[in-house]
N, C-alpha and C positions, 0 to 999 in steps of 0.2 A: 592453464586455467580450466577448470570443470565446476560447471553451473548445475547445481540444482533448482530447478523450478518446481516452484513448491505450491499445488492448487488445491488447496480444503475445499470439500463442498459435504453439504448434508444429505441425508437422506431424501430429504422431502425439498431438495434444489429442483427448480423448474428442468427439465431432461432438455429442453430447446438451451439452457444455458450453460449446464452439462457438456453435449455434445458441441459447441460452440464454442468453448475452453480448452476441448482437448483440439479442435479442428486447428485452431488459431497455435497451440503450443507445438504442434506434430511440424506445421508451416515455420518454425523459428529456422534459421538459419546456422546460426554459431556451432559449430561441428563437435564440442564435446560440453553434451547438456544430457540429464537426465530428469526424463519427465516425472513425478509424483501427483499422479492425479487420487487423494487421499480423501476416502469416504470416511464420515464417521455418524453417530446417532444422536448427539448431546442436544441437536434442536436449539433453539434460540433463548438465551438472555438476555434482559436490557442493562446486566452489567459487563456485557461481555465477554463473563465468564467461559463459557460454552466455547468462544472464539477462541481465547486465551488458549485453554483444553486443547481442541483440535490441533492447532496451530505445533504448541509443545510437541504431541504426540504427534504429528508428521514428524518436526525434527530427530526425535527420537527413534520412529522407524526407519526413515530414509537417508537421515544423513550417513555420507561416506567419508571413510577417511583422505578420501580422492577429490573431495568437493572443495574446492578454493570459496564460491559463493553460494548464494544462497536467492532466488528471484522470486520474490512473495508475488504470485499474479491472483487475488481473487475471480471466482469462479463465475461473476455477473461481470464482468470486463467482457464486454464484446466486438475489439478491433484495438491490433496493437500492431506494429510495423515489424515486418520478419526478419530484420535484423537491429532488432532490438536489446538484443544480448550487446550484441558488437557497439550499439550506440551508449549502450552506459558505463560499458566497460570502457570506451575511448575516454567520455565525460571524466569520469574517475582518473585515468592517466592525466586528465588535463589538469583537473582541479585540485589534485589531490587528497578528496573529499572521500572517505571509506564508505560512505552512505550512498547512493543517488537513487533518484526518483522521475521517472519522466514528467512532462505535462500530466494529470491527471486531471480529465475532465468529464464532464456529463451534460449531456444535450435538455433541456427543461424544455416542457411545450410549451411554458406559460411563457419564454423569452425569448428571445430573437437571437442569443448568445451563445457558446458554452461557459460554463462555468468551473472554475477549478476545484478539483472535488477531492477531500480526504486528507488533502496537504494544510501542512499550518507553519506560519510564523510571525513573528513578534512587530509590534509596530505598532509606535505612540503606547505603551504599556497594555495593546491588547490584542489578542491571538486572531488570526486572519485568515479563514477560510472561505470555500464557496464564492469567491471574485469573480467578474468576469474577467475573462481572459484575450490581449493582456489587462491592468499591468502588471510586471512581476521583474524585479530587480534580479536576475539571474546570478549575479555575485552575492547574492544575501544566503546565509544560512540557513535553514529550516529548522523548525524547532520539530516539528515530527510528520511524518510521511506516510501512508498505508496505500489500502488498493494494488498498488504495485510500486515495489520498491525491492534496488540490490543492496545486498550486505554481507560483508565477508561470514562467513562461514565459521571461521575462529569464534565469533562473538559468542556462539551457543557452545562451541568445544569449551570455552572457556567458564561459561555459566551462566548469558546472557540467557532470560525467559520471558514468554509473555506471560501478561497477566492483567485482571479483571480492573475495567473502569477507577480511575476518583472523578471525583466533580470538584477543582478548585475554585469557589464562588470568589476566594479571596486575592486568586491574581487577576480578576476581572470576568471582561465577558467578551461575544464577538459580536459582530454585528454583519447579518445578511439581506441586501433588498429594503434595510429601514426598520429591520426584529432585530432585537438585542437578545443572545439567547445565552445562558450560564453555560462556561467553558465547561465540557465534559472530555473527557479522554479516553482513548478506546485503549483495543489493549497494543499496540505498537506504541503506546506512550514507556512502558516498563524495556522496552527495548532499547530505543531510542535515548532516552534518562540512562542507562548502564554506559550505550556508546558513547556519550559525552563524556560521564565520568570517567571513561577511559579514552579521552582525548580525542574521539572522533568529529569529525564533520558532517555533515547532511546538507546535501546541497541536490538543487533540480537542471536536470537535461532537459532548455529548452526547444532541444533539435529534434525530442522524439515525446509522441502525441499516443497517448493511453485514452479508450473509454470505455467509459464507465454505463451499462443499462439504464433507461431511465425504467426504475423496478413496474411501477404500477402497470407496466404492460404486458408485466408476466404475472398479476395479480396480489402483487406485496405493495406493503405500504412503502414509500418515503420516509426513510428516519427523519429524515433534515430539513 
């Protein structure tokens, strides 16, 4: 098995979170991994676009033909356990889930909690994100997963791609803290939507703990 870890960041990325992604990826453990810490210029859009882009174009430079997976770490993830390869890869053996995802979580100042952050799925007919942490049915499927998430490798040989936001107002909405906010999709929704279509699962590792910056400390806004 050969992991590609795959860290987009832009030009204009905070360098304290930069150097804090490569610090944390250098520390992994799993003995045959290649790092791709991939700069690009595309700057931010709020449909994602820009993400989608970058994202593409790592796979396109970096992927090898040697690469069994593929470990999406964004580049504001600041603490992830060094043998995190090893933990999702077991997860996967166990569940038989093509997808997994760790805990993804983000510390808020304004709560006493972490929060699970980036991950989503379905319940009572409406999408589930931003919970505190737990609870979380670990046998439930996910309907889609970012921040850090593994994925075989094949899905892009094959012709899986991202791509830019929808806004489905009509499967519903979520609801965080007591705000109800219209379901928006980033762009691992166009991935995710392909894996299924091709029979995959997505499922979360909750034996291993991702997180996530809380941004405004590196002077960005809060999307969420």
């Amino acid at each position: 098995m050969s992991v590609l870890v795959a860290i987009p960041y832009r030009t204009e990325t905070d360098r304290r979170l930069v150097d804090r992604s490569r610090e944390l990826a250098q520390n992994l453990t799993y003995p045959d991994i290649e790092i791709a810490h991939h700069c690009n210029n595309y700057g931010y859009s709020s449909d994602y676009s820009s993400n989608a882009k970058a994202r593409n174009e790592t796979i396109e430079q970096w992927l090898r033909d040697c690469h069994t997976d593929v470990l999406w770490i964004d580049v504001d993830v600041i603490d992830y356990p060094k043998d995190l390869v090893e933990l999702l890869l077991a997860h996967r053996e166990r569940t038989g889930a093509a997808i997994v995802a760790p805990m993804n979580v983000v510390k808020r100042p304004d709560l006493d909690h972490d929060i699970w952050y980036d991950t989503y799925f379905e319940q009572d007919g409406k999408t589930c994100n931003n919970l505190p942490i737990p609870p979380f049915d670990a046998e439930r499927d996910l309907e889609c997963c970012g921040m850090c998430v593994l994925m075989p490798a094949d899905n892009f040989r094959r012709g899986s791609r991202f791509a830019p936001h929808t806004t489905r107002m009509s499967v519903g909405s979520w609801t965080r803290h007591g705000l109800t906010f219209d379901r928006v999709e980033d762009e691992f929704y166009s991935v995710m939507e392909w894996a299924r279509a091709h029979g995959q699962r997505i499922r979360c590792c909750t034996g291993a703990t991702v997180r996530h910056a809380w941004l405004p400390d590196y002077g960005m806004d809060w999307k969420i």
